[in-house]
C-alpha positions, 0 to 999 in steps of 0.5 A: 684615749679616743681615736679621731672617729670617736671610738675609745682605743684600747690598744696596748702600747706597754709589757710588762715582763715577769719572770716565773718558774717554768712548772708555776707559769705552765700551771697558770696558764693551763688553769687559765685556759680551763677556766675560758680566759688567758694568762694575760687577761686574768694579769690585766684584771689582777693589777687593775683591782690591786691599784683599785685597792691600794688608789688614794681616796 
């Protein structure tokens, strides 16, 4: 989506809520936070290459 200056939008507009296990989630996101991303970036990189894999050629 592109903004009238031209720009390419990235803001998001959808959630998506998961249910996890406290001690599983807590993990996540500390492994996350050692490795320099966040819980919801690594979310996003992981469902864009699960459709990459699973897309129709």
């Amino acid at each position: 989506m592109t903004t009238k200056d031209g720009k390419v939008s990235t803001k998001k507009n959808s959630q998506l809520v998961l249910r996890l296990d406290k001690d599983e989630r807590d993990a996540f996101v500390e492994l996350c936070r050692e490795l320099d991303t966040s819980a919801a970036r690594e979310i996003r990189r992981f469902i864009r290459g699960f459709m990459k894999e699973h897309a129709e050629d």
